[in-house]
PQR file with spaces between the fields and no chain letter, atoms N, CA, C, O and H, PARSE charges and radii, in Angstrom:
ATOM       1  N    UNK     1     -99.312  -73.338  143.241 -0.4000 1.5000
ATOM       2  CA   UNK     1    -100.052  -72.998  142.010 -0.0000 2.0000
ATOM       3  C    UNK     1    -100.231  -71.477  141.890  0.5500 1.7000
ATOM       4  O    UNK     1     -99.928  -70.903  140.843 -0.5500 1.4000
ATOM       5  N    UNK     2    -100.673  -70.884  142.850 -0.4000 1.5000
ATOM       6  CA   UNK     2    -100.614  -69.346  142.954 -0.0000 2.0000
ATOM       7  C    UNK     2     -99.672  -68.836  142.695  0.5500 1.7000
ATOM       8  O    UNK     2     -99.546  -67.887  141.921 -0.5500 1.4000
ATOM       9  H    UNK     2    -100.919  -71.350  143.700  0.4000 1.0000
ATOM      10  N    UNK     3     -98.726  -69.460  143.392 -0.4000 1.5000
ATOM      11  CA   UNK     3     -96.966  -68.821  143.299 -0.0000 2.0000
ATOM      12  C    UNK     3     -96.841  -68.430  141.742  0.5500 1.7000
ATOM      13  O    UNK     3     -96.599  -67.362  141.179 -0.5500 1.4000
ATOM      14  H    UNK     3     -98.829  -70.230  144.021  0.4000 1.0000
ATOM      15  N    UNK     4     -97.128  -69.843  141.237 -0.4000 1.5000
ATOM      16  CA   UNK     4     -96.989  -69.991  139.715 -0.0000 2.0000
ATOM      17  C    UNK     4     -97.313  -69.114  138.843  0.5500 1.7000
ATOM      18  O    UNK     4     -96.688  -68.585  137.924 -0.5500 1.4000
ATOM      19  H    UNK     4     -97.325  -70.710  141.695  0.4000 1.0000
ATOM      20  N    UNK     5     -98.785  -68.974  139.389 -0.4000 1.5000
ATOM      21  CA   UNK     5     -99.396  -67.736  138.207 -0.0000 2.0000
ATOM      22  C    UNK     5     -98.618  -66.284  138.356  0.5500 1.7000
ATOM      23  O    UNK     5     -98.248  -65.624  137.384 -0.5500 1.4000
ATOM      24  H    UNK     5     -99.293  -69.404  140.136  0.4000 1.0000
ATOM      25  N    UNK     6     -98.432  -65.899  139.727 -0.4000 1.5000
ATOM      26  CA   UNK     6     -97.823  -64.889  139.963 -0.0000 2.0000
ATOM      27  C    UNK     6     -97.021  -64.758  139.261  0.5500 1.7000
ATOM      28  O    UNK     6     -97.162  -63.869  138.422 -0.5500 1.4000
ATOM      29  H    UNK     6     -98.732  -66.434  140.517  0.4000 1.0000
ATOM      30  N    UNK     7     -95.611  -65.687  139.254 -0.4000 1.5000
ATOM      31  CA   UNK     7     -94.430  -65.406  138.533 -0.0000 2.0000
ATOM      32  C    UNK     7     -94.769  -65.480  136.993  0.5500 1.7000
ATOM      33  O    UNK     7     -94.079  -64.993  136.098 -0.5500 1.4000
ATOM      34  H    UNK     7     -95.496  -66.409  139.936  0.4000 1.0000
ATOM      35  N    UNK     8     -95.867  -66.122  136.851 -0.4000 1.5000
ATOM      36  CA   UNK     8     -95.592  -65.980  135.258 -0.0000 2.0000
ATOM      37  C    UNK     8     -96.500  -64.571  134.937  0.5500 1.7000
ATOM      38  O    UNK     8     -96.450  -64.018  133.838 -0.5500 1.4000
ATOM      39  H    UNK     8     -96.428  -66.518  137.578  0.4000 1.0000
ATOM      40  N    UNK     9     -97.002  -64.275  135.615 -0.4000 1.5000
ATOM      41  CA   UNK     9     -98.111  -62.612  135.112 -0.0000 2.0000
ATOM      42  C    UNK     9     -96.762  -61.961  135.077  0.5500 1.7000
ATOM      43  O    UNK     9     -96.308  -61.672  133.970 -0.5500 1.4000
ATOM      44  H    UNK     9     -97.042  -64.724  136.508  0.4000 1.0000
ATOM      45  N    UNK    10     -95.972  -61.658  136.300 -0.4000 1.5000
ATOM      46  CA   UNK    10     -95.269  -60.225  136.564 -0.0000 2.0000
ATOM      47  C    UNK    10     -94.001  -60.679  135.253  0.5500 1.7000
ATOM      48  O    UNK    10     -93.124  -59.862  134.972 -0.5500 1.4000
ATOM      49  H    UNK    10     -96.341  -61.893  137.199  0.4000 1.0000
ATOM      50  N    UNK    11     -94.074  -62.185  134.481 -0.4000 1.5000
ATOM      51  CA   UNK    11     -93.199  -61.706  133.590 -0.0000 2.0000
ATOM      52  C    UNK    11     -93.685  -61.445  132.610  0.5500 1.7000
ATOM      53  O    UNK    11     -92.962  -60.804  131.847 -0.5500 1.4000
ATOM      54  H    UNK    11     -94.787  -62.849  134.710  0.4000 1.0000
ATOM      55  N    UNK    12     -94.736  -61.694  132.242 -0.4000 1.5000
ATOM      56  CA   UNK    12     -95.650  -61.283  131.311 -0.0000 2.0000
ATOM      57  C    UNK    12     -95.850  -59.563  130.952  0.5500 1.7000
ATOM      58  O    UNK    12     -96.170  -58.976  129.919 -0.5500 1.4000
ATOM      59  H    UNK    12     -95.323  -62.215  132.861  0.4000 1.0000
ATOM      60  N    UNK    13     -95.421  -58.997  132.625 -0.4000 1.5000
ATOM      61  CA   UNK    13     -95.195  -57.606  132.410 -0.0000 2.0000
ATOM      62  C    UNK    13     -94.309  -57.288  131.705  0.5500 1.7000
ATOM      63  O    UNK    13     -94.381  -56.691  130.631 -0.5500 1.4000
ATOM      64  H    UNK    13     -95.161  -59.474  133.464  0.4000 1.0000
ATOM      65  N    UNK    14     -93.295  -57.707  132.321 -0.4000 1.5000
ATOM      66  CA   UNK    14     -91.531  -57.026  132.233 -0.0000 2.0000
ATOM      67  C    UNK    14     -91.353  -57.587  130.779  0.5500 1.7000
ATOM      68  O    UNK    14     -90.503  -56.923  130.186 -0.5500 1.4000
ATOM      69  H    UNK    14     -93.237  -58.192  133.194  0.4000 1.0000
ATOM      70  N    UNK    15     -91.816  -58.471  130.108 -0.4000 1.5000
ATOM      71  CA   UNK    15     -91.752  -58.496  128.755 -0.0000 2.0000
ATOM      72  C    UNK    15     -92.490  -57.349  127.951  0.5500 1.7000
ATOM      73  O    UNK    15     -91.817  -56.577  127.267 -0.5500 1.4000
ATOM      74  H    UNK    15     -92.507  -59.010  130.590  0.4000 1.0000
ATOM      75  N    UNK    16     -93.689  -57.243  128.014 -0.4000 1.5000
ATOM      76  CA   UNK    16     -94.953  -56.262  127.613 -0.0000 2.0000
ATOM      77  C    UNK    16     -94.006  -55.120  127.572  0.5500 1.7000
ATOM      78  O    UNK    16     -93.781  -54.586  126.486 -0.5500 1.4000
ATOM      79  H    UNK    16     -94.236  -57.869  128.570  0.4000 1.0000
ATOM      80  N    UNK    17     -93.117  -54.466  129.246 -0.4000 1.5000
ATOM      81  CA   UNK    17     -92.318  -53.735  129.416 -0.0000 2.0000
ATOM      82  C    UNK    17     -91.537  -53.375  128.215  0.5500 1.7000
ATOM      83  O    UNK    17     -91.505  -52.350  127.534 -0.5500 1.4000
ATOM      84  H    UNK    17     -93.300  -54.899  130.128  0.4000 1.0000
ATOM      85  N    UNK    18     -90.992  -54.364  128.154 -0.4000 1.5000
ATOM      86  CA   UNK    18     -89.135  -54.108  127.216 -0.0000 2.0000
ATOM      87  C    UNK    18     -89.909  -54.209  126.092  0.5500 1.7000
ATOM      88  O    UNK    18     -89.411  -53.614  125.137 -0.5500 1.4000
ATOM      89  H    UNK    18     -91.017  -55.197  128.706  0.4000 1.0000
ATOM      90  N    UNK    19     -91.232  -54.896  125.807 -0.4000 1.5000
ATOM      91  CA   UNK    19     -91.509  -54.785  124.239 -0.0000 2.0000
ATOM      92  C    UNK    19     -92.011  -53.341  123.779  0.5500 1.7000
ATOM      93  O    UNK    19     -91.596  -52.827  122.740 -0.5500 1.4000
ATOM      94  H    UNK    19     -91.637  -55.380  126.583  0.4000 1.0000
ATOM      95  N    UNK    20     -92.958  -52.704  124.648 -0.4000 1.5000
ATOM      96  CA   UNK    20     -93.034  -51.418  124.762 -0.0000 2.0000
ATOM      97  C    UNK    20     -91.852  -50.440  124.084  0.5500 1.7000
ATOM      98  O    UNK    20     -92.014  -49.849  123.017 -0.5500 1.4000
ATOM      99  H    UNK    20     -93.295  -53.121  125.492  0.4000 1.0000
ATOM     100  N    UNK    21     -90.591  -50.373  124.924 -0.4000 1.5000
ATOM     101  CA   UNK    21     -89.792  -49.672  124.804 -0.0000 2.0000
ATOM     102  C    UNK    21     -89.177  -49.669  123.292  0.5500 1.7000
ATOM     103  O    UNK    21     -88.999  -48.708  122.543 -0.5500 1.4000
ATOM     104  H    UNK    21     -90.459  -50.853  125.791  0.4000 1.0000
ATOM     105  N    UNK    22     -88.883  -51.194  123.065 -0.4000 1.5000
ATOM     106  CA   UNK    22     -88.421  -51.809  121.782 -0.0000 2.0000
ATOM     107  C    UNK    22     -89.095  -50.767  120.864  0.5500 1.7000
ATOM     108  O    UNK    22     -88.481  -49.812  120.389 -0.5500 1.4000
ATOM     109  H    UNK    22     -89.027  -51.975  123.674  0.4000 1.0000
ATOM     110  N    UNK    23     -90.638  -51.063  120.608 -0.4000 1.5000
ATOM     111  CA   UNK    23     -91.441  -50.449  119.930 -0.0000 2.0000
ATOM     112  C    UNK    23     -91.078  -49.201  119.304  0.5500 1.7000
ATOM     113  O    UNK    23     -90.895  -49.007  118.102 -0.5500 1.4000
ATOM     114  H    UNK    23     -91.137  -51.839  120.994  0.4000 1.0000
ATOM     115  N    UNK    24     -90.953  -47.964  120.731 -0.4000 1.5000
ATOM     116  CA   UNK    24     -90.688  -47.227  120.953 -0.0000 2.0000
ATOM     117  C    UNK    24     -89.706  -46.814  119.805  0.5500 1.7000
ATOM     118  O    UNK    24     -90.031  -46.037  118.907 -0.5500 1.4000
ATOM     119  H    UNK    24     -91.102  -48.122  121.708  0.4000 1.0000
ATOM     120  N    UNK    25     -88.413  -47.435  119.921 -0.4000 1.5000
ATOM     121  CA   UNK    25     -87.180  -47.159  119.314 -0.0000 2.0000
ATOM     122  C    UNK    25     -87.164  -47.648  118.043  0.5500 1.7000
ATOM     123  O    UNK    25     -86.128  -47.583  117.381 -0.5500 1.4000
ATOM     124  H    UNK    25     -88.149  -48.066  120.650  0.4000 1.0000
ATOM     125  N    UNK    26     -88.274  -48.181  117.556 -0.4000 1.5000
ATOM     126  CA   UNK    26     -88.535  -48.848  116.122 -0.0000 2.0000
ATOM     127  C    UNK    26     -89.060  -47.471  115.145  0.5500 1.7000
ATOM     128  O    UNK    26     -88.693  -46.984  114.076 -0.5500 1.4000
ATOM     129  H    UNK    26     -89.116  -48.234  118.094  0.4000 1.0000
ATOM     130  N    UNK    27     -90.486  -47.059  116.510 -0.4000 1.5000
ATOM     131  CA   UNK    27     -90.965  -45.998  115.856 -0.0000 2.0000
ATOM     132  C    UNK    27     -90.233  -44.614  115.092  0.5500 1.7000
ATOM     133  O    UNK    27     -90.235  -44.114  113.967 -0.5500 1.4000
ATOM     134  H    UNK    27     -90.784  -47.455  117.379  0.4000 1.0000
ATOM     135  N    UNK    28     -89.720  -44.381  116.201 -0.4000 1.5000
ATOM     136  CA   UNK    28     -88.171  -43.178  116.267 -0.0000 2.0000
ATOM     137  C    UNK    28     -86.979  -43.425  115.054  0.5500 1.7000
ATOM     138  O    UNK    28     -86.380  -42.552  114.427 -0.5500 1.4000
ATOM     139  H    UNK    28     -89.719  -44.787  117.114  0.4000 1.0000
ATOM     140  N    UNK    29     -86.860  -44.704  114.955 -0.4000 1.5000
ATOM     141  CA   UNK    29     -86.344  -45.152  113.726 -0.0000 2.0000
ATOM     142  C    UNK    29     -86.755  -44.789  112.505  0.5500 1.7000
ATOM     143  O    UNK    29     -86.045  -43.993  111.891 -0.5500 1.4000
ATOM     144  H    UNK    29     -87.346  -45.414  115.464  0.4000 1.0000
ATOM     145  N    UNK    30     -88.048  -45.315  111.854 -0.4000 1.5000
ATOM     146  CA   UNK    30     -88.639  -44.913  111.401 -0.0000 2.0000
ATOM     147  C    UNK    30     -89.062  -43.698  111.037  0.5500 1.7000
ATOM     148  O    UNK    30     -89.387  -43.536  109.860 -0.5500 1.4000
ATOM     149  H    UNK    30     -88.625  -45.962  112.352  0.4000 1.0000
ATOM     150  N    UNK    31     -89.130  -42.765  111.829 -0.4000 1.5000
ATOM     151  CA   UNK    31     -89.609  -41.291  111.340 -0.0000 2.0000
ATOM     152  C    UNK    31     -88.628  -40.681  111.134  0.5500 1.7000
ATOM     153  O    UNK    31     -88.696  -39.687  110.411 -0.5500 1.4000
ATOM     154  H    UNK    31     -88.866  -42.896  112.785  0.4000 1.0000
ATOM     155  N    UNK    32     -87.105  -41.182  111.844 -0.4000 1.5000
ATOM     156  CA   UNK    32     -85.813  -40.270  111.859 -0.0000 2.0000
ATOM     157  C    UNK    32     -85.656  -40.764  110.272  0.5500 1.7000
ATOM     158  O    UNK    32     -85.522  -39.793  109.528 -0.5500 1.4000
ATOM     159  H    UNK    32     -87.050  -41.990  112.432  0.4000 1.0000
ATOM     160  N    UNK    33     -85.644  -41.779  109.727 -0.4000 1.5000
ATOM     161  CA   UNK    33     -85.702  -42.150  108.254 -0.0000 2.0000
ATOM     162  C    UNK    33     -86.741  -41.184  107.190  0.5500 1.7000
ATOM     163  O    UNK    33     -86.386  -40.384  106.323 -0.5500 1.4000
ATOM     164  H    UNK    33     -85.753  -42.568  110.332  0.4000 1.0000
ATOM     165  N    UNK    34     -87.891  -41.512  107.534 -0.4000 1.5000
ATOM     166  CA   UNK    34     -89.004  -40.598  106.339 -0.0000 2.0000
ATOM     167  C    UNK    34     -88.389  -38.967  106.533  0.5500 1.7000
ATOM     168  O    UNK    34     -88.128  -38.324  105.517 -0.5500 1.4000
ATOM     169  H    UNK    34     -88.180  -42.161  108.238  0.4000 1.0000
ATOM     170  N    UNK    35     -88.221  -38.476  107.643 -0.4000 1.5000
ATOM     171  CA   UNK    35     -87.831  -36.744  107.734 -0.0000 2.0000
ATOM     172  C    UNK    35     -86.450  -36.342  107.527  0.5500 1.7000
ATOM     173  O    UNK    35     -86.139  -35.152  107.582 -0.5500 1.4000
ATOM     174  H    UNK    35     -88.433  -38.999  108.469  0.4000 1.0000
């Protein structure tokens, strides 16, 4: 059961992670457009 939670938090990161970044390159998108 522990195991369990573990693996599902640390993917809970590495998603959070890549969604982060995603974000990131949405934003940059975006402003490279308005300027």
């Amino acid at each position: 059961m522990v195991t369990l939670l573990l693996t599902f938090f640390i993917m809970l990161l590495v998603i959070m992670n890549d969604a982060e970044k995603h974000i990131d390159r949405i934003i940059n998108m975006l402003l490279d457009q308005t300027y």
